[in-house]
Each structure stands twice: as C-alpha cells, then as structure tokens.
PAFI-10977 format. One record per residue (C-alpha): residue number from 1; x, y, z. Coordinates in steps of 0.2 Angstrom, whole numbers, plus 2048, in hexadecimal, padded with zeros to 3 digits. Example, Ala and Ser with C-alpha at 12.3 -4.5 7.8 and 13.67 -1.06 7.14 Angstrom:
# PAFI-10977
+------+-----+-----+-----+
| lofi |   u |   v |   w |
+------+-----+-----+-----+
|    1 | 83E | 7EA | 827 |
|    2 | 844 | 7FB | 824 |
+------+-----+-----+-----+
//
This chain:
# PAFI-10977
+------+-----+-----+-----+
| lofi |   u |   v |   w |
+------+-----+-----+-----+
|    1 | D39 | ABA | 403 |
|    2 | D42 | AAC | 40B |
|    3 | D3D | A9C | 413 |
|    4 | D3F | A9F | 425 |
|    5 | D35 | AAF | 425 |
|    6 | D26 | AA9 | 41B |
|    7 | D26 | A9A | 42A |
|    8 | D25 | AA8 | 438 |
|    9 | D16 | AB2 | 42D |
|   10 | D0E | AA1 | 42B |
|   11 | D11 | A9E | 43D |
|   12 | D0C | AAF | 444 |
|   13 | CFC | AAD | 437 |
|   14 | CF6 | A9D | 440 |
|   15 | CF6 | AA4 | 450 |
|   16 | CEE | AB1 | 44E |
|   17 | CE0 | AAC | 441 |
|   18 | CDE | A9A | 445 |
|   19 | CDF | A93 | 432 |
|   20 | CE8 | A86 | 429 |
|   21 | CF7 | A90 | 422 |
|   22 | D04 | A86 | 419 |
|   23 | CFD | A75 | 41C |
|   24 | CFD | A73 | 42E |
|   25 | CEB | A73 | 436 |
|   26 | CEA | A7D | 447 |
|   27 | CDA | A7C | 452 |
|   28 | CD2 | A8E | 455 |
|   29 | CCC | A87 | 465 |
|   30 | CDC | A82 | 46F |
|   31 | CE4 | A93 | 46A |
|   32 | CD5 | A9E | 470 |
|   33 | CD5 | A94 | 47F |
|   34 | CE6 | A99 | 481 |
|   35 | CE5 | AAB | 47F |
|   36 | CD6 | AAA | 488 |
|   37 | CE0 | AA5 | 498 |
|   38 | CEF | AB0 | 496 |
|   39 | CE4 | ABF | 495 |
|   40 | CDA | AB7 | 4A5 |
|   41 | CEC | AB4 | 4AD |
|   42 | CF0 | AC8 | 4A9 |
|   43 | CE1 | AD0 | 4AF |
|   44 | CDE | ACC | 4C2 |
|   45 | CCD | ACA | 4C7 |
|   46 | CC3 | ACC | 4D8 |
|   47 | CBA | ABB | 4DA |
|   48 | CA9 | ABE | 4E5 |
|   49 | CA4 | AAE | 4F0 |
|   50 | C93 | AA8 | 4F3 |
|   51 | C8C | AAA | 502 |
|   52 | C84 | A9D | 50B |
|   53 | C75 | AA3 | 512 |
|   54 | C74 | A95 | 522 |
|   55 | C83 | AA0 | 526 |
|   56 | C7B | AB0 | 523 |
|   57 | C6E | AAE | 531 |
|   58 | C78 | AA7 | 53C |
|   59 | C85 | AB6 | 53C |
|   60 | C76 | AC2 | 53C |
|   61 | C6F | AB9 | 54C |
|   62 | C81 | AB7 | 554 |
|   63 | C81 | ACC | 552 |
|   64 | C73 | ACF | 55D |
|   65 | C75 | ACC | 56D |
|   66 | C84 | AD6 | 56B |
|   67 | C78 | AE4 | 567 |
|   68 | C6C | AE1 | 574 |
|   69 | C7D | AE0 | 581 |
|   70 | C83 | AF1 | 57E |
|   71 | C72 | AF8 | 57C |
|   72 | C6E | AF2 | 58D |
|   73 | C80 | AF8 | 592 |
|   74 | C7C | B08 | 58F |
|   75 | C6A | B0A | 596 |
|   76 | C69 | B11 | 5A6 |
|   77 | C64 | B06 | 5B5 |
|   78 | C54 | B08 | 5BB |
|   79 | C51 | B0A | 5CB |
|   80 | C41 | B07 | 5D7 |
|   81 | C3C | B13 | 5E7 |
|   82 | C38 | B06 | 5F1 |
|   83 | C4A | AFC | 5EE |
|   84 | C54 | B0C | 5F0 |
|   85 | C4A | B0E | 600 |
|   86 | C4E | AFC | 607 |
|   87 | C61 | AFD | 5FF |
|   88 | C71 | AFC | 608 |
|   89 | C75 | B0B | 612 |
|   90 | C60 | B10 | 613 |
|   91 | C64 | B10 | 628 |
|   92 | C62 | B20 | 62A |
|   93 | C4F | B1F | 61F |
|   94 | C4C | B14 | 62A |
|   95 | C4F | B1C | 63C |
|   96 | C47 | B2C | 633 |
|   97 | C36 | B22 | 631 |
|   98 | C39 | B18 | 643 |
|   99 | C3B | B2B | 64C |
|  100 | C2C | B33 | 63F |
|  101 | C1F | B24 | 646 |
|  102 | C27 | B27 | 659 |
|  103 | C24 | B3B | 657 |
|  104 | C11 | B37 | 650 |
|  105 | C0C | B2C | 65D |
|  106 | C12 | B37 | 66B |
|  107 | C07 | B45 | 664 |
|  108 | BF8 | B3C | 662 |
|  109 | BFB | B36 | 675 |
|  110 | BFC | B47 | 679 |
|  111 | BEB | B4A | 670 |
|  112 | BE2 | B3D | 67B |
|  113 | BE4 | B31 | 66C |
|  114 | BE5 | B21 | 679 |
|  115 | BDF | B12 | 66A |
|  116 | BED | B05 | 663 |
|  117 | BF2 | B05 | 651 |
|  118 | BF8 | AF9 | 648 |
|  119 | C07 | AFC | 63B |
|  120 | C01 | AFC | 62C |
|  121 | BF5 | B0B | 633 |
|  122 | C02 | B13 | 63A |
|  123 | C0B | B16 | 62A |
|  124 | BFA | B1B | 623 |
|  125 | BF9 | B29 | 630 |
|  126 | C08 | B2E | 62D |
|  127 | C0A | B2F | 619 |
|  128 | C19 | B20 | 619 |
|  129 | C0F | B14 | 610 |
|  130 | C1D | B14 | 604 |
|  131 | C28 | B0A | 60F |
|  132 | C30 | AFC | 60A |
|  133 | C2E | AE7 | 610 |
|  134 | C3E | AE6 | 61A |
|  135 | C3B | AFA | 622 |
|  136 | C29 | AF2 | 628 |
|  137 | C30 | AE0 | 62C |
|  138 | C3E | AEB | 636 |
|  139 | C30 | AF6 | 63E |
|  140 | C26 | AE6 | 643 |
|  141 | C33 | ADE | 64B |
|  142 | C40 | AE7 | 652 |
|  143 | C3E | AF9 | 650 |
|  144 | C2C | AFD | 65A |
|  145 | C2F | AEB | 665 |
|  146 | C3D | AF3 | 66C |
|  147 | C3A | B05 | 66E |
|  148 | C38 | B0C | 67E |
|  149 | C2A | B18 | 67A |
|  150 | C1E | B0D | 672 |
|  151 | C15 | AFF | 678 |
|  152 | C10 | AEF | 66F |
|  153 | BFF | AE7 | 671 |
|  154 | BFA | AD7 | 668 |
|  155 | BE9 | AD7 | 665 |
|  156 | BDD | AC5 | 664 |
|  157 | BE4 | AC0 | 653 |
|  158 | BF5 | AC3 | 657 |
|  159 | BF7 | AD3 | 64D |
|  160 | C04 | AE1 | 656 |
|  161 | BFD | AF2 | 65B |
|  162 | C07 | AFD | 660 |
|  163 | C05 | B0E | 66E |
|  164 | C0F | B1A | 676 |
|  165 | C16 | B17 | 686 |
|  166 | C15 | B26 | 68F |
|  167 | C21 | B29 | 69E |
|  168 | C11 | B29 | 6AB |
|  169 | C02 | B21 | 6A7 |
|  170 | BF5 | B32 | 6AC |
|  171 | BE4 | B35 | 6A3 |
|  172 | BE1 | B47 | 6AB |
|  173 | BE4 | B52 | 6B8 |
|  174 | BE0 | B47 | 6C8 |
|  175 | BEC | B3A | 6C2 |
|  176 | BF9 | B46 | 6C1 |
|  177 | BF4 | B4D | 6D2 |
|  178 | BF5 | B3B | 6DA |
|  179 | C05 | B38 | 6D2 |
|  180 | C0F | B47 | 6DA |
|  181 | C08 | B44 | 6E9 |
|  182 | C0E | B32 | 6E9 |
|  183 | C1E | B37 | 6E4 |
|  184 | C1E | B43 | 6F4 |
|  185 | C16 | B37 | 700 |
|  186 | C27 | B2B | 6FB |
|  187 | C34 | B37 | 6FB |
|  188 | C38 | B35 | 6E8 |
|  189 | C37 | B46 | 6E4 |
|  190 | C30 | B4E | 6D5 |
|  191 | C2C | B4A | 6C3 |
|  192 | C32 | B53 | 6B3 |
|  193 | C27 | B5E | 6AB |
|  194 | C2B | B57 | 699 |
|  195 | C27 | B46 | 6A0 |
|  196 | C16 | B4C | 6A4 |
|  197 | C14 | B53 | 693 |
|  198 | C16 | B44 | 68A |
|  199 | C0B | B3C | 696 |
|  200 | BFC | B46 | 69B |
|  201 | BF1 | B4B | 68A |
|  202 | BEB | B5C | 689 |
|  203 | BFA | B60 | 699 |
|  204 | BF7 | B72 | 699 |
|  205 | BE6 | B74 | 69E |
|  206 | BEC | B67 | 6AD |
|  207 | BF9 | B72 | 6B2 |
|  208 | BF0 | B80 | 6B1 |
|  209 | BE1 | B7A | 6BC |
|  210 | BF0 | B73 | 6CC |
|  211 | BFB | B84 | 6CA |
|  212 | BF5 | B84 | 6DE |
|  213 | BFA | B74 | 6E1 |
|  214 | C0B | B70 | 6D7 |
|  215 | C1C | B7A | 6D9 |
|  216 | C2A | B79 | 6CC |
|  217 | C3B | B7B | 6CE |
|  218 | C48 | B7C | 6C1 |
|  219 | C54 | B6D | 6C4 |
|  220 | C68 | B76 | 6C3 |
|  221 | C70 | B68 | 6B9 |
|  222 | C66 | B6D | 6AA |
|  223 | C59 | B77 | 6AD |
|  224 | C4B | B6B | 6AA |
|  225 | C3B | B71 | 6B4 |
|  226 | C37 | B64 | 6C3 |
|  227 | C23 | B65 | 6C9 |
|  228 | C23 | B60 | 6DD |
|  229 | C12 | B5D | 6E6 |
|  230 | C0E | B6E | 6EF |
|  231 | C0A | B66 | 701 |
|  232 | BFF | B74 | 70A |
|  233 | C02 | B69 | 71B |
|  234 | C11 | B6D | 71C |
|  235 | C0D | B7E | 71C |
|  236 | C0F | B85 | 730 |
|  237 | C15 | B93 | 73A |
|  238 | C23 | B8F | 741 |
|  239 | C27 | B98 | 754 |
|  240 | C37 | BA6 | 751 |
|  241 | C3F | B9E | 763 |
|  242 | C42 | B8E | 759 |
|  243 | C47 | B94 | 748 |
|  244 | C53 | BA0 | 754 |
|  245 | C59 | B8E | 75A |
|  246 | C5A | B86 | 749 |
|  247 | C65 | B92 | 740 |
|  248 | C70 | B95 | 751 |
|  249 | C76 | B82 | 74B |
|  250 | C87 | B82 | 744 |
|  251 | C88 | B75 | 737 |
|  252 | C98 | B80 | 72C |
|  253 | CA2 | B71 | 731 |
|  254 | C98 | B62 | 72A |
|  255 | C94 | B5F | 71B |
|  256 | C86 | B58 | 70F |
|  257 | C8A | B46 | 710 |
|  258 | C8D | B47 | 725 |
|  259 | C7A | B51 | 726 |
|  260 | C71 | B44 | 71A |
|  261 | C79 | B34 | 727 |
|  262 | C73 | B3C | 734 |
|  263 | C63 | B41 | 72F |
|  264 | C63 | B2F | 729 |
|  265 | C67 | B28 | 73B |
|  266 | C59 | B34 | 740 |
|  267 | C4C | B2B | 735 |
|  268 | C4A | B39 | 727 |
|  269 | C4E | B35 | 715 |
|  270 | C55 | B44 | 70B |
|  271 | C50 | B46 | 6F8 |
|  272 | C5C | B3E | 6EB |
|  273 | C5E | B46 | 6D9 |
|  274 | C5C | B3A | 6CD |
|  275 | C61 | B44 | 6BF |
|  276 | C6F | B46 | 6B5 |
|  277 | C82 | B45 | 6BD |
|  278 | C8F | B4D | 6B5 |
|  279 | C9F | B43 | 6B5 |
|  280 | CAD | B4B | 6BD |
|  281 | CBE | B45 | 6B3 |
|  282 | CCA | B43 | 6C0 |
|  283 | CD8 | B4C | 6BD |
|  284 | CE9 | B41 | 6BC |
|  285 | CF8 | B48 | 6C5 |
|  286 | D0B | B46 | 6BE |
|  287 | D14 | B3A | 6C7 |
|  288 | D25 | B41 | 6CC |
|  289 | D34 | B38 | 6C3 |
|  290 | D3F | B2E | 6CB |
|  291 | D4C | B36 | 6D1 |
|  292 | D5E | B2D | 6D5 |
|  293 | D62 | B2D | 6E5 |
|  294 | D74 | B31 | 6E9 |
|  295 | D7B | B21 | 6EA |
|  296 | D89 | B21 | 6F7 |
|  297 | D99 | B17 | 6F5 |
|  298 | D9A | B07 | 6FC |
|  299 | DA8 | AFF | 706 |
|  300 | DB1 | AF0 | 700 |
|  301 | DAB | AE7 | 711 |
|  302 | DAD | AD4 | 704 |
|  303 | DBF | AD8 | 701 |
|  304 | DC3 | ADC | 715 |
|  305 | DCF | ACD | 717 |
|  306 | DD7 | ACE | 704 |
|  307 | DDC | AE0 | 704 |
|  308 | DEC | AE5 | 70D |
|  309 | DF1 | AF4 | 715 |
|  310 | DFF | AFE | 70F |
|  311 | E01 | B0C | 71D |
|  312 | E11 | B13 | 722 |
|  313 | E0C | B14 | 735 |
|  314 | E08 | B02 | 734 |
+------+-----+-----+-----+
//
C-alpha cells in the first residue's frame, strides 16, 4: 500500500476511535465534543422556557374580570316593580291611580262615608299600596291638592286628609229641598240631576220621597235631566176673558232678545241657560277678485302747447 493511503486510514482511524495511531496523540474528548455539536446542530430541537410563576398569577388574575365582564354582559337586567312603576313614561300609571282614588272616594260619599282619609289609607282602601315614593310624593302634592273633586284638610299635626268635594254640600232630603227652592226664589234655575248624585248619599230614596215637589226637564243641548222646584203657588186658575187677551197679542214680529228687554224694563228677569253652547263656525264668504276696470285712454292734455296741428282746413 502506499504512503498517502495508509496516512488517510490512520487519519480516518483517529477520528473515529480516538487512539494514538502512527505517533500522534489525539484527545477522545475534543472529537466527541465535536461530533457531539454537529449532531446537535443537525437535529433541531424545541427548547421549553420556564415559567415564572409571579407571572402566572398575575396573568390568571388579569383574566378574570374579563370573565366576570361578559358574564355580567350577558345576564339579563333585572328589573324591580316599584322602578318600572316610577320610570319614564309611567304617566299614564300614574293618572290611572289619581282617577281610581277620585272614583273610590266619590262612592264612598255616595255611601254616606263623610270622615277624611289620609293617603296612605287611601291606598290601603283601595289595594294601591304598591305605589311607588314619587307616585305618592306626586299624590301629596300636586295631584289631590289641586283636584277639583277632593278636598284637603290638615288635621292638628299637619298631616293632609283628603274628601270629596261634592258639587252641593246636602246631607238628605230637606237639604236638597231647600236648595231647589233657593235656586227658584233667585231665579237661577235648576240643578243637574248628576250633580245631585254625587252630592246627596243614598239620592234615590230622596228623590223618590219629593216626586210631588220636584219636576224634571230634559235640557235640549244634551239631554241631561234638570230638576226645577215644583212651586204649587203658582198654581192658579186663570179667567178665559184674559188668556183670550194674552194670546190675541201678536209678538210674530219681535223676537227673543226684543221680549227678554222689555220684560227687563218691566222688572221681570228671564231664566238664563248656563249650559253648554255650541259654537257656530262662521262661515267665510269668497271675496270677489278684483276685476280691471276698463281703463279709458287718456288725452295728451301735458303736450297741448308742443303738439301741432297738421289739418288741411287749417
């Protein structure tokens, strides 16, 4: 064999056995080493980092609030009665309860119920006691104040109590008696029929006993009844030589408002209907356009001494 291959054996030998071959001394360490970090080069590997675990907890706490956000987020809202009664738009809850308290209070008038309440027993009375703070602040202070059918009576310790107000104040029969023959006696005519209902408890047993002594009349506008005071004194023959007399009177030619003058003039009041007018829409007429007048030509009177003229005859 020659020399140059027997120095590549010897070469090949050391690296891959690590012994003295030939004279020359290689380290088995430095080789191995080597190979060592060409095999580690050549093979790629997935280092795992430790984890510190300060970080760990505080990553875990940073994730939940998030949790508890969308957990919240997706919960329904709860929602109480007494807010959803006393939220925006609840007007219409309240004028209910305002015209439920009116309504109770008129029929316990009409029951002969004549004591004051306070509010917190009217809402007892009439199963409300779930109203909310501002309905019953509202109810305190403006709604019951104000109303025109209920009256408001402090009592000793400043406390409101409230009461119907009835149109008339009657109490039975003789009141209501005295009050149509008042309303006679002054010329004010008579009184409405519902008006004495609200009025006048236990009304119908009243206005049975005075059938003799009241007369009704339905009123034309709406058909309301009217109770007059049935004056008997007034009740007289009268001669047939002066109602002869009386209807040979023409009065065709005057009219409602000439008669009541003179029977004012005369010292006699008639009776005036308070009720209900209807208001008549006057009815607007179409102007007539403006039509042009036929304007007539006009003579040249500024040019009399600058125009000349040209006439043969002249």
């Amino acid at each position: 064999m020659s020399a140059v291959v027997m120095k590549r054996i010897n070469l090949s030998v050391v690296r891959n056995t690590g012994w003295n071959v030939g004279g020359e001394e290689r380290s088995p360490d430095l080789f191995t080493l080597l190979s060592r970090h060409r095999r580690a080069i050549a093979t790629p590997t997935v280092e795992t980092k430790k984890r510190d675990p300060t970080q760990d907890s505080s990553s875990k706490d940073a994730k939940k609030p998030k949790l508890s956000q969308t957990s919240n987020s997706s919960a329904a809202p709860k929602i109480e009665i007494n807010s959803y009664k006393s939220s925006a738009g609840s007007s219409q809850y309240k004028f209910g309860v305002l015209a439920r308290i009116v309504k109770y209070m008129r029929q316990r008038h009409q029951r002969g119920e004549t004591h004051t309440l306070n509010l917190e027993e009217i809402l007892d009375e009439t199963n409300q006691l779930d109203v909310g703070s501002k309905v019953k602040q509202w109810l305190a202070t403006e709604a019951l104040v104000n109303n025109p059918k209920i009256d408001v009576t402090p009592d000793g310790a400043g406390e409101k109590r409230f009461l119907f107000k009835a149109p008339y104040r009657l109490k039975d029969k003789k009141s209501l008696l005295r009050l149509l023959r008042q309303q006679d006696l002054k010329g004010l005519g008579g009184v409405l029929l519902e008006d004495v209902q609200e009025s006048l408890p236990n009304c119908e047993k009243a206005l049975k006993a005075l059938q003799d002594e009241i007369i009704y009349i339905n009123r034309q506008m709406d058909k309301k009844k009217v109770l007059f005071y049935n004056d008997r004194t007034a009740n007289f023959v009268v001669d047939e030589e002066f109602q002869k007399q009386w209807r040979a009177v023409a009065v065709e030619s005057m009219d409602d408002a000439k008669i009541e003058e003179y029977l004012e003039k005369q010292g006699i009041r008639s009776m005036q209907d308070h009720g209900i007018k209807k208001q008549v829409i006057p009815i607007k007429r179409r102007k007539p356009a403006n039509r042009r007048k036929n304007m007539k030509p006009r003579d040249n009177e500024h040019l009399a001494d600058v125009l000349e003229s040209y006439d043969d005859n002249k």
